[in-house]
C-alpha positions as CSV (number, residue, x, y, z in Angstrom):
1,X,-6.2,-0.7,4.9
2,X,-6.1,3.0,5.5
3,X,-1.9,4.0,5.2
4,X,-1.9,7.3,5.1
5,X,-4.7,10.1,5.9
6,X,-5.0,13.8,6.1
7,X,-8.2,16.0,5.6
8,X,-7.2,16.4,1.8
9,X,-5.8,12.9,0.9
10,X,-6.0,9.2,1.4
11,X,-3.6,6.6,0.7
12,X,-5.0,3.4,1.3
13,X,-3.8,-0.4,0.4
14,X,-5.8,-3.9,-0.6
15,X,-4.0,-7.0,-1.2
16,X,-6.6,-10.0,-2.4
17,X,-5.8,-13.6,-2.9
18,X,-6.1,-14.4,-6.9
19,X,-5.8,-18.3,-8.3
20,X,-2.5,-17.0,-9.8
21,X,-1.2,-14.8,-6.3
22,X,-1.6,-12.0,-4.8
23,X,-3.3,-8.4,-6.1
24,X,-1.6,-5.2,-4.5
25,X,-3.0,-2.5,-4.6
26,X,-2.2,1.4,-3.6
27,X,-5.1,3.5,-3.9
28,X,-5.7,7.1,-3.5
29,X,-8.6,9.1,-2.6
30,X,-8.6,13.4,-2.7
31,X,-12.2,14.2,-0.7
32,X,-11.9,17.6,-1.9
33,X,-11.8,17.0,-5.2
34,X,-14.6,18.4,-7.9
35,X,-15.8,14.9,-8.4
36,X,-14.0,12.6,-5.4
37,X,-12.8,9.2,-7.3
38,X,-10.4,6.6,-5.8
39,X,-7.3,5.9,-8.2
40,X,-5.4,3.2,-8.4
41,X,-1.3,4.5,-8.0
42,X,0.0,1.1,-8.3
43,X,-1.0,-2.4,-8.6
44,X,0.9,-5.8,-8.8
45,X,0.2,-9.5,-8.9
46,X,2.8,-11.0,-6.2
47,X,3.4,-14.3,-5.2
48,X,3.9,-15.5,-1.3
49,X,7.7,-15.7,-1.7
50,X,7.6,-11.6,-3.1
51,X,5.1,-10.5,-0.9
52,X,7.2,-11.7,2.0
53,X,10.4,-10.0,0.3
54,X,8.5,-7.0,0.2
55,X,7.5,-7.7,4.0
56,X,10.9,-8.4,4.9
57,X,12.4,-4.8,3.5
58,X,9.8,-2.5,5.3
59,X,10.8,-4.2,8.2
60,X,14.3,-3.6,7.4
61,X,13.7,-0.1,7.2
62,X,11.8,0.6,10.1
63,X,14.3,-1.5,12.0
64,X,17.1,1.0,11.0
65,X,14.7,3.8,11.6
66,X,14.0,2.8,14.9
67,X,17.9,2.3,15.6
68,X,18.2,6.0,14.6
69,X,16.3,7.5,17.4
């Protein structure tokens, strides 16, 4: 899932099921670069319970984002 785009750089993320959870993954891409590799930033093996934790503060954070405006 494409996050983040801009002609220069990609952020993208993939989250596949595992037999022991779940496998986050933040990847980034440069187009522009000499030879133009994705790179893993970040990667984690979550369970339900932390992946919903992890759910559960973005959506904390946008909610007082949006309470800002």
């Amino acid at each position: 899932m494409l996050i983040q785009a801009t002609q220069a750089y990609e952020l993208s993320a993939d989250i596949t099921r595992t037999s022991y959870g779940h496998s986050l993954k933040f990847i980034s891409f440069v187009p522009t670069a000499r030879h133009p590799n994705e790179h893993v930033k970040f990667q984690g093996l979550f369970s339900s319970a932390e992946l919903t934790a992890l759910r559960d503060c973005i959506n904390r954070a946008l909610d007082v984002a949006a309470d800002a405006i």
